[in-house]
C-alpha positions as CSV (number, residue, x, y, z in Angstrom):
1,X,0.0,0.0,0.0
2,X,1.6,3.3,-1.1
3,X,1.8,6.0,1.7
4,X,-1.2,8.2,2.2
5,X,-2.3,10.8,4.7
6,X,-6.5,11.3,5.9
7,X,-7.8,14.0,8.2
8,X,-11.1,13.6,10.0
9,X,-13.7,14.8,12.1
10,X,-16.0,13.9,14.9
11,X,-18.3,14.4,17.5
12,X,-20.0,17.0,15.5
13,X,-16.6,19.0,14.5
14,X,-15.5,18.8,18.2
15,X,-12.9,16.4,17.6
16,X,-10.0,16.3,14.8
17,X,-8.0,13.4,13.4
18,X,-5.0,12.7,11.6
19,X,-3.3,9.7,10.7
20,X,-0.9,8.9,8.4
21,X,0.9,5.7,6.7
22,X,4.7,6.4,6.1
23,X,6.2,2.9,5.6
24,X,7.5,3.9,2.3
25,X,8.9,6.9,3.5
26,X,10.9,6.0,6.6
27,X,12.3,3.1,4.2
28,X,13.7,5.5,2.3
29,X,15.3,7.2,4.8
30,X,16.6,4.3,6.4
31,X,18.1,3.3,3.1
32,X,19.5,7.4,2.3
33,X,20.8,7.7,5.8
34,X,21.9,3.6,6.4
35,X,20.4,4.4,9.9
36,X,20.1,1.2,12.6
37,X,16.8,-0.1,13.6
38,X,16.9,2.7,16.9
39,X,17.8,5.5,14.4
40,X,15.2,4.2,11.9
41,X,12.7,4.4,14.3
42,X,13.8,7.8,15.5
43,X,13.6,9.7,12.5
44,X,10.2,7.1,11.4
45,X,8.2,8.4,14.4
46,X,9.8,12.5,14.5
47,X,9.1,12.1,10.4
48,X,5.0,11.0,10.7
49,X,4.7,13.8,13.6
50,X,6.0,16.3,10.8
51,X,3.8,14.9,8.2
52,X,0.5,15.2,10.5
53,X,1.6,18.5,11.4
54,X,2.4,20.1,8.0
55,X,-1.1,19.0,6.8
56,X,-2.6,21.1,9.5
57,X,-1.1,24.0,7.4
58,X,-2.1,25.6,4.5
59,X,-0.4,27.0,1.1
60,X,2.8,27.2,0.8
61,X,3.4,27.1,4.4
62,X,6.1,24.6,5.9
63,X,7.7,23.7,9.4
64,X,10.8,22.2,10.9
65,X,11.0,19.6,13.8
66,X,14.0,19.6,15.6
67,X,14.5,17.3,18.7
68,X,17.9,17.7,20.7
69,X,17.4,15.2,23.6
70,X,20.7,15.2,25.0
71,X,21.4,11.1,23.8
72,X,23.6,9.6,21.7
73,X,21.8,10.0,18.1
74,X,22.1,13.8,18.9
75,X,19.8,16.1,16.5
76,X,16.7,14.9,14.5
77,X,15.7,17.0,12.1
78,X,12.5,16.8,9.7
79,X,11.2,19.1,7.2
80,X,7.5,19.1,6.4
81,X,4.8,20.9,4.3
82,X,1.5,21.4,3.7
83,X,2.0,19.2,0.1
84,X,2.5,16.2,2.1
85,X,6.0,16.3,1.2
86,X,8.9,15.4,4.2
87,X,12.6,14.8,4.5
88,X,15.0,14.3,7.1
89,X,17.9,13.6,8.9
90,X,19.5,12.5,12.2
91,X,23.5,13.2,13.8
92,X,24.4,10.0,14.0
93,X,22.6,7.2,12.1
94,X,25.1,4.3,13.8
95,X,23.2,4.8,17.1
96,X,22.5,1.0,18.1
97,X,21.6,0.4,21.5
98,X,20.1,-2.5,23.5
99,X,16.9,-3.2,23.7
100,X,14.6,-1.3,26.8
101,X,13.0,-3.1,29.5
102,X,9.8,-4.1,27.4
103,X,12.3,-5.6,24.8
104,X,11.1,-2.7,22.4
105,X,14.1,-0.7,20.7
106,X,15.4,1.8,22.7
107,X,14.5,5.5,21.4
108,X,14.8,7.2,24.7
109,X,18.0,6.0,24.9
110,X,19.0,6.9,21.7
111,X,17.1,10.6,21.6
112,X,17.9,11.4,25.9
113,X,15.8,13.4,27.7
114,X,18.1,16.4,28.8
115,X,16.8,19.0,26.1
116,X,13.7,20.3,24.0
117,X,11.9,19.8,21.2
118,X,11.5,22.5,18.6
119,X,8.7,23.8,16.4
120,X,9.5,26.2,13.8
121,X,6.6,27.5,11.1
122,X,7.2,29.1,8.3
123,X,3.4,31.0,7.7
124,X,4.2,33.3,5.2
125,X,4.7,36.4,7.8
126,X,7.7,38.6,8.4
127,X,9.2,36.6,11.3
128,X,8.5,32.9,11.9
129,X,6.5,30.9,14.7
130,X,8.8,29.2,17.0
131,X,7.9,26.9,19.9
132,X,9.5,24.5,21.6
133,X,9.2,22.6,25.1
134,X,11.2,20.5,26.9
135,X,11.3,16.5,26.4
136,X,9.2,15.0,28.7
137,X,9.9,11.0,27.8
138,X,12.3,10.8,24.1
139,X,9.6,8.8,23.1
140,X,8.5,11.0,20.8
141,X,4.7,10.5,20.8
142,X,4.8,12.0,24.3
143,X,6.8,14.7,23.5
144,X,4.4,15.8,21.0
145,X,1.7,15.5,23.2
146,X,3.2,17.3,25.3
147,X,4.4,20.3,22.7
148,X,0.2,20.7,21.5
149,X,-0.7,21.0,25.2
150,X,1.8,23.6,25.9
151,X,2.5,25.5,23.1
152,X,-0.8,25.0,21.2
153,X,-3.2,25.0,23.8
154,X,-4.9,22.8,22.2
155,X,-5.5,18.8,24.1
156,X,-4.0,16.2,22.1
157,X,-3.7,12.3,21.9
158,X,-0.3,11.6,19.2
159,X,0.8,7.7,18.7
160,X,3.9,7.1,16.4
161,X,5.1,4.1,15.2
162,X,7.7,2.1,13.3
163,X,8.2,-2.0,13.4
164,X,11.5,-2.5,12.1
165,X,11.5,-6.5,10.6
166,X,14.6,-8.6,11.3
167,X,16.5,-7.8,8.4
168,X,16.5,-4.2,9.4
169,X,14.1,-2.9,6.7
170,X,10.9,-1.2,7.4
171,X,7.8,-3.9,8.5
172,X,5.5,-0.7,8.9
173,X,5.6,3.2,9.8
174,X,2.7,5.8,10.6
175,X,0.5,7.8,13.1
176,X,-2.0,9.5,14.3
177,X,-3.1,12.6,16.1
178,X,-6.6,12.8,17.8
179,X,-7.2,16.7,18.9
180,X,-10.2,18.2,21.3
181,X,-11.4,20.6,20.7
182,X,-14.2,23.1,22.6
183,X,-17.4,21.9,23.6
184,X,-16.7,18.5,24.5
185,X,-18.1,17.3,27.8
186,X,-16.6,15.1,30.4
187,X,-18.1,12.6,29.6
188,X,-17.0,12.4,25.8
189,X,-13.6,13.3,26.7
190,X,-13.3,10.0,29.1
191,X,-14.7,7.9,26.8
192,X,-11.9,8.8,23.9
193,X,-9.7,8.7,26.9
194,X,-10.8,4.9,27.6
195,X,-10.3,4.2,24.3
196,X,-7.2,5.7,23.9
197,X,-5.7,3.4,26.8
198,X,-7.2,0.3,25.5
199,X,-6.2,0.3,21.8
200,X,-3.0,-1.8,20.4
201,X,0.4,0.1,19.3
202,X,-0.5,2.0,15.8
203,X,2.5,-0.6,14.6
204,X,0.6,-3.6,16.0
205,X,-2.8,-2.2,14.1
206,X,-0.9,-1.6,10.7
207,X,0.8,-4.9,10.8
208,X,-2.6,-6.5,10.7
209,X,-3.4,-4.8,7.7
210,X,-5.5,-2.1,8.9
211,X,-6.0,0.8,7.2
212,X,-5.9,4.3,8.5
213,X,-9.3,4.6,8.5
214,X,-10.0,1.8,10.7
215,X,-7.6,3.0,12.8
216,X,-9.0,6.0,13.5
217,X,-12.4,4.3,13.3
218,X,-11.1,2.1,16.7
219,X,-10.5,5.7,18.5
220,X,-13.3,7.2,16.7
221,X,-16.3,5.1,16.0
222,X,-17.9,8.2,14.6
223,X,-15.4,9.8,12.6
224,X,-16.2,11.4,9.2
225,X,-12.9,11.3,6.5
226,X,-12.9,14.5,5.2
227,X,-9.8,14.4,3.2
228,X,-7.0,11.8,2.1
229,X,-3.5,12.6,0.2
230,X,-0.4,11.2,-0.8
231,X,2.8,11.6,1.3
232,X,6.3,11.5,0.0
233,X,10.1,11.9,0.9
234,X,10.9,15.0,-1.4
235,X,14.3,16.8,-0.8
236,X,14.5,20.1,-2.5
237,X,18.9,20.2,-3.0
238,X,20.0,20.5,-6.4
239,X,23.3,21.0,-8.4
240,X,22.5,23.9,-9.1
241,X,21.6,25.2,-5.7
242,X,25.3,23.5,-4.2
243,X,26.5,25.5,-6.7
244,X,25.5,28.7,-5.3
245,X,26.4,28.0,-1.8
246,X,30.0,27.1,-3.1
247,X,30.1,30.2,-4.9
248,X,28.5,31.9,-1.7
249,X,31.8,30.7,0.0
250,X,33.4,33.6,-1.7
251,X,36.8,33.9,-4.0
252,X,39.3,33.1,-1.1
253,X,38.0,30.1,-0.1
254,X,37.3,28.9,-3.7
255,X,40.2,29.8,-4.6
256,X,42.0,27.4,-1.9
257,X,39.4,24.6,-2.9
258,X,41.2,24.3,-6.1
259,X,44.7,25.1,-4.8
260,X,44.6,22.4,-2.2
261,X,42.2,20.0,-3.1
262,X,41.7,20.4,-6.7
263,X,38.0,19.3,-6.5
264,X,34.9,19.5,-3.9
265,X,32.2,17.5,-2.5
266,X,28.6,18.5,-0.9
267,X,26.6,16.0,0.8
268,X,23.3,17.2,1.3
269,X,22.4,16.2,5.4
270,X,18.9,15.4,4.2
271,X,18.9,12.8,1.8
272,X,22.6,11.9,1.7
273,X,22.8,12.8,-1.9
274,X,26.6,13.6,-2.9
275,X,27.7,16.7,-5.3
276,X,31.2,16.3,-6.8
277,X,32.6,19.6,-8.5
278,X,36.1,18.8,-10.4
279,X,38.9,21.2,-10.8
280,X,37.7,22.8,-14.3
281,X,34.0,23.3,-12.4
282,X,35.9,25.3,-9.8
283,X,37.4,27.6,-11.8
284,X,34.5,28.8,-13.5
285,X,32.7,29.5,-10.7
286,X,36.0,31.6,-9.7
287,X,36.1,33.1,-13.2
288,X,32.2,33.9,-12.4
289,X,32.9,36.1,-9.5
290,X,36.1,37.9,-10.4
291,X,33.6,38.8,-13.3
């Protein structure tokens, strides 16, 4: 099944739901980045989260996740639109630890819980939103919980998965966000609590072959699909665009990439892709600027 995002309503508008399918997509990445099953599952779960939330924007709007837990992996990073387009990236791929206590892999361990999660928008307006709040578990789900309580006012149930299979490839990968919103009374909001607590893993769900909307139909029995869209890794580097942040390095510097080296490489930290410039490529970009 190719990777798709739905959103949803309920409970007369008073709920919101997102969920989204991203096995493809954190495949990808484990392939780009050669990550290990706990690095996989890092950037799987921080690259769903971005998904959900850059389809809660509009236009040509965008946002960038950046969680900085303190552990091992050091920095994820994910970039996310309102296109359903995301891409992403993580310090150290060659995190492997054991496995935790419940014999799950270890992304606590690997993410830390001595620093903060960041939220920045891009909306269009002269400066940009940023948010952040401080990790609460390195889970991941919780964190983001935690981050639309806080920062967004705004109660919110988020469950992130990936089930990395034995040979270290992606089983399955996805979400979903439930949100409250006004006007719901006690007694609704315990009985989506209840629910909440009772369901499977979203990993365990998608492994049996469910598909979002069932998902969201075990949290939701009432919920209305308003919307579904494809989701996709896009990276938006270029050889062109290297080529401007070489020259961007200005004359000295180019000047001792060819005296030294003779040649350059760019790796883009996103999707790993590698730019090679050769000698005769370097000294037309020099001839460009002494233009």
């Amino acid at each position: 099944m190719s990777d798709y995002l739905i959103r949803g309503t309920a409970l007369e508008g008073r709920v919101r739901a997102f969920a989204v399918l991203t096995t493809s997509i954190t495949e990808e990445l484990r392939q780009r980045h050669q990550t290990t099953p706990t690095a996989t599952a890092a950037l799987g779960r921080t690259a769903a989260a971005g998904l959900m939330m850059g389809a809660m924007l509009k236009g040509e709007e965008k946002l960038t996740l950046q969680v900085k837990g303190g552990g091992p992996i050091g920095s994820i990073v994910v970039d996310a639109n309102s296109k359903g387009e995301v891409r992403g990236y993580v310090d150290d791929p060659n995190v492997d630890l054991p496995l935790n206590a419940k014999g799950k892999l270890d992304v606590a361990g690997a993410v830390g819980t001595d620093g903060f999660l960041y939220v920045t928008k891009d909306l269009g307006l002269k400066e940009n939103y940023r948010g952040s709040i401080p990790i609460v578990s390195g889970e991941l789900a919780e964190d983001f919980t935690y981050y639309f309580a806080k920062s967004e006012q705004t109660p919110s149930a988020v469950a992130l998965g990936v089930l990395v299979d034995v040979d270290r490839t992606v089983k399955v990968s996805g979400g979903f966000i439930i949100q409250l919103l006004p006007g719901l009374t006690d007694d609704e909001i315990t009985e989506i609590e209840k629910t909440l607590a009772q369901i499977p893993p979203i990993t365990t769900l998608l492994d049996r072959g469910a598909s979002l909307e069932e998902v969201l139909k075990e949290v939701l029995p009432s919920v209305e699909i308003m919307e579904r869209s494809a989701v996709s890794f896009q990276c938006k580097c270029s050889r062109e665009r290297v080529e401007q942040t070489i020259i961007s390095l200005g004359r000295d510097e180019l000047q001792s990439l060819i005296d030294e080296d003779g040649r350059a490489e760019v790796v883009c930290h996103f999707c790993n892709e590698a730019y090679q410039f050769e000698r005769e490529e370097l000294q037309t970009m020099l001839d460009s600027i002494n233009k």
